[in-house]
N, C-alpha and C positions, 0 to 999 in steps of 0.2 A: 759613378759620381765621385765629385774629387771630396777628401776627408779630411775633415779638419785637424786631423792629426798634424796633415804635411806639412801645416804651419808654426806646427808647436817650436819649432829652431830658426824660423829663418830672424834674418836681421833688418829686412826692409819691407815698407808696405806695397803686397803686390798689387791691389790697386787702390781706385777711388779715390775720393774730393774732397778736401778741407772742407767745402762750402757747404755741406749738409749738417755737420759738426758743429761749423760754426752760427749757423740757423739757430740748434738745437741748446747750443752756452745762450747765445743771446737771447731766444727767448724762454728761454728755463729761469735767467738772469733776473731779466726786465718782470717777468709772471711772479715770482717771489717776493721781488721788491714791492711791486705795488701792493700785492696782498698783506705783506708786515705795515704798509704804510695805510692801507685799510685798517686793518686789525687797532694800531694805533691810535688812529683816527677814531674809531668806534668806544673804543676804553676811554679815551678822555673824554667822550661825549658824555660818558654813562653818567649816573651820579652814583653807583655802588660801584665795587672793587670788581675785577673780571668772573666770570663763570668757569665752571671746570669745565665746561665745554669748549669756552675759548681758550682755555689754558692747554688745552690740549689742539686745537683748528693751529696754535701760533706755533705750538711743538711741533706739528707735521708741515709747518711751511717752512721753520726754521730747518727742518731733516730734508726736505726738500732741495734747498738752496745752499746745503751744506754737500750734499750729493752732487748738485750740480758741479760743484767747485771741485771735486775730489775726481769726478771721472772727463770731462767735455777738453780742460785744457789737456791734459795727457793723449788723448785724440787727437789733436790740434796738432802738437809740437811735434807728434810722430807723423805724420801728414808734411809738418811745415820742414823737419828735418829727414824725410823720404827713410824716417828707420822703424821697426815694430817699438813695439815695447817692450821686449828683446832687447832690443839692441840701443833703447835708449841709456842702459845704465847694463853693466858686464856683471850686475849681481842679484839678477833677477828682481829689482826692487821693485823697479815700476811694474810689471806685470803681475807682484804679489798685491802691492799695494793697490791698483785696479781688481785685483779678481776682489780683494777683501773687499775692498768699495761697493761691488758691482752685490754682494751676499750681503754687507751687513745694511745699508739702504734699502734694499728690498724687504728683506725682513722686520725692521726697526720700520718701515713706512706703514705695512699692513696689521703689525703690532699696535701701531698707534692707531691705524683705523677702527681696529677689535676695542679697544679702551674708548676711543668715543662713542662705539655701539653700544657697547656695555653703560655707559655712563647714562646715554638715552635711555634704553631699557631702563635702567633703575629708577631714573629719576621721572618716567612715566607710569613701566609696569609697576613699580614699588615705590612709589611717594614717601612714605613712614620711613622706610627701612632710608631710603635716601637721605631723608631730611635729617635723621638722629645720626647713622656710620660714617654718609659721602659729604664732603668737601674738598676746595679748592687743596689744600694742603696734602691730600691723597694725593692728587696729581703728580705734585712735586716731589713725592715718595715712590710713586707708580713707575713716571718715566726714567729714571734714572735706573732704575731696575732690571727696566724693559733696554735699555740699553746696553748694560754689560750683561745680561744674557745673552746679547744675540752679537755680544762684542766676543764673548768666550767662545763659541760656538764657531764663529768666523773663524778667530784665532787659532782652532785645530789643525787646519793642515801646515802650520809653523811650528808643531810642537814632534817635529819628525819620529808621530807611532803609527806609519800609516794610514791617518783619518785621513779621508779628502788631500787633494791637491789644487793646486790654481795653476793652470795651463794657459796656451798663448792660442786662440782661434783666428782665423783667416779673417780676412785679408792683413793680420800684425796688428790690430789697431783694438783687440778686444780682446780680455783675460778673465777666465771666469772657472770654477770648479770643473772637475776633469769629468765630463760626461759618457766617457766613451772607454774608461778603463775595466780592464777584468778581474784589477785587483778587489777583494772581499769589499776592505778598508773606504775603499775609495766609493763602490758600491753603497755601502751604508749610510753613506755621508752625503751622498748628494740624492737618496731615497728619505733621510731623514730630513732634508732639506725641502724636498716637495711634498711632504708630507706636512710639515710645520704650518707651509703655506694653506694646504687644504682644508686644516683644522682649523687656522685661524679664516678663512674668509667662509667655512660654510658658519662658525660661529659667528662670523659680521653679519651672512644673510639671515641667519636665523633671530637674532637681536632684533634688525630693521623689520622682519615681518612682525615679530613681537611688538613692536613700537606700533606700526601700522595700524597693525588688529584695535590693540588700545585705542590708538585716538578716533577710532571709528567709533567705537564705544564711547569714545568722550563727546563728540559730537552729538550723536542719537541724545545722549544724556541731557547734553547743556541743550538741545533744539527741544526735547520733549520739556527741561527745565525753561529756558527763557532765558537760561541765567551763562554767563560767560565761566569756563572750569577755573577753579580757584584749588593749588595748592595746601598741604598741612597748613597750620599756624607756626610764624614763624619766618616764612619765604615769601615774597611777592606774587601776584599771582603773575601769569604768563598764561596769554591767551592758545588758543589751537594753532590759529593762524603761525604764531612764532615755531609751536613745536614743528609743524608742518614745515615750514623755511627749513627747520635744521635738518630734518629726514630727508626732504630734497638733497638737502646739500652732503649731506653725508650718502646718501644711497648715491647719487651720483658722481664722488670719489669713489666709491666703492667698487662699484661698475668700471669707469677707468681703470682703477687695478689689476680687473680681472680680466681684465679685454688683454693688459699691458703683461701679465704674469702667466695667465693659464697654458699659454702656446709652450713656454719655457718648461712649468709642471709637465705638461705633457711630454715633452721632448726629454727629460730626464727620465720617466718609466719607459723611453724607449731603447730599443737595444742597438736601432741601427744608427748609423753615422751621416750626416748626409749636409757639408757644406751650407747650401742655403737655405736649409731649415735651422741651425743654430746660428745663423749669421742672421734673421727674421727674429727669432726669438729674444736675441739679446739688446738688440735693434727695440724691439717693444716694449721690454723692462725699462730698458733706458728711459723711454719717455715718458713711462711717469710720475718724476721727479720736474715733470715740464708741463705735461697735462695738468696735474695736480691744481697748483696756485690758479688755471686761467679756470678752472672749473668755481674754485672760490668765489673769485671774481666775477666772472656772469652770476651766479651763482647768492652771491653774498646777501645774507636777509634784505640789508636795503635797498637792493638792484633791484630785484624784479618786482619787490613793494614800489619803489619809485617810479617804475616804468607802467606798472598797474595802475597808479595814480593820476598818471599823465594822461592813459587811453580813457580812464574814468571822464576826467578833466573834460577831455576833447569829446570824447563823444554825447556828455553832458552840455558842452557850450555847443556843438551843432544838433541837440535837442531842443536848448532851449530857444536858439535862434531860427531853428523852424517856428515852434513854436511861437515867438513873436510876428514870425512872416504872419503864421497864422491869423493873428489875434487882429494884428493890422487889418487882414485880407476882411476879415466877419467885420471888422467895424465899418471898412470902406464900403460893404455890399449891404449893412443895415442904414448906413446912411443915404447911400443910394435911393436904396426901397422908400423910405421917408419923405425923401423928398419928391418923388414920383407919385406918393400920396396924398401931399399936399397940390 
């Protein structure tokens, strides 16, 4: 099998098509935009200030759409000018600046996923503890954190002790931590890396069933009460139904991630080298940074409340208009009878 080693020098791309690349800018583009302009839209709707939930849903579409920009035209221009990314710049720039892209997006995406888990978890399984510690203002402290963590971390194979490197894979058009070296260093670095991933998404899964379990319990509760769940004193209340929308919405990023990440985890604890299995794996990361926003979007509390509303609607108005057939039909065949009686 050919290795993607062979590609680590050359200067031009040996093969493949702008037009998949360019699919993946534009609708990575167009998916982000509209969901900030959701997002927007919803905030000025409110009549209170945003939720640390949304404050965190706008973080990960703004990391989204920051990602998209950082990796899709660099694809493009090597495609448009037939050179790797190698060979775009003689000083290895683009192919660092791609590999950093390709580690610190991935990481900085699923990190925020783990903080909006977490934030449900609390603000479910611990109400108290939420309502007195968590606020919007954490947030603002959180992500910034979660940031240059995973900014320092990237930043190691630039600090030439051997941690990790960033390497050029086949076909030229994709740079990403060296998977396939015998160095110790290099080893540790990209084990530590899929390790990070695995702690942070079994801790997403584990959050979401935590949430799950709960609102089961809140349901049973409020069905055996009568009565709709109501929050400490203090916070609004926020029916099931909402909490339910956001676990949707979040368990189904989530799932994306894993679908988009896991192949790569995998292919990092592996020892063999093998062309198009890391040309599929990076291929997957990539999108989702693009899957993301359109998941929002179908997605978004007031979508599928809206769309609920409509089949209620509809299927209401041709209940009822049976029903008048009906009423019509009984009065024309008692009038009938009536008159035959007379």
């Amino acid at each position: 099998m050919e290795s993607s080693t062979k590609c680590e020098d050359h200067q031009v791309v040996l093969s493949g098509s702008p037009k998949t690349s360019a699919v993946m800018f534009s609708a990575g583009v167009l998916g982000n935009v509209v969901a900030l302009v959701l997002l927007e839209v919803r905030r000025r709707r409110q009549k209170h200030s945003a939720s640390l939930f949304q404050v965190l849903v706008t973080a990960l579409v703004i990391t989204d759409l920051l990602g998209t920009f950082s990796l899709s035209p660099l694809v493009i221009s090597a495609y448009a000018q037939n050179r790797s990314l190698l060979g775009l710049s003689h000083s290895r720039a683009a192919c660092n600046h791609f590999g950093f892209s390709m580690t610190f997006f991935s990481l900085v995406t699923l990190a925020v996923l783990l903080c909006m888990a977490v934030e449900r978890w609390l603000a479910i399984g611990h109400p108290y503890l939420y309502e007195r510690r968590v606020s919007v203002r954490c947030g603002y402290v959180v992500l910034p954190m979660v940031y240059l963590a995973c900014a320092l971390f990237c930043l190691a194979p630039f600090l030439g002790v051997g941690f990790g490197r960033y390497v050029q894979y086949c076909p030229g058009t994709w740079c990403f931590m060296d998977l396939n070296s015998g160095t110790l260093g290099h080893k540790v670095y990209k084990n530590v890396y899929a390790s990070c991933l695995l702690l942070m998404i079994a801790c997403t899964v584990l959050c979401n069933a935590s949430v799950s379990y709960h609102l089961v319990l809140m349901y049973r509760r409020s069905k055996a009460n009568r009565s709709s769940f109501r929050r400490t004193k203090g916070q609004k209340s926020q029916s099931i139904t909402e909490e339910v929308e956001h676990l949707v919405l979040l368990g189904f990023m989530t799932i994306a991630f894993v679908i988009c990440s896991l192949p790569l985890v995998i292919r990092v604890y592996m020892s063999s080298s093998d062309h198009a299995t890391d040309l599929t794996a990076l291929l997957l990361l990539s999108m989702n940074p693009i899957i993301d926003p359109w998941v929002f979007i179908i997605l978004s509390p007031p979508v599928p409340r809206l769309l609920w509303e409509k089949l209620c609607k509809a299927s209401g108005s041709r209940a009822n208009h049976k029903k008048i057939l009906y009423t019509q039909s009984e009065t024309c065949t008692s009038n009938m009878t009536m008159e035959l009686q007379k």
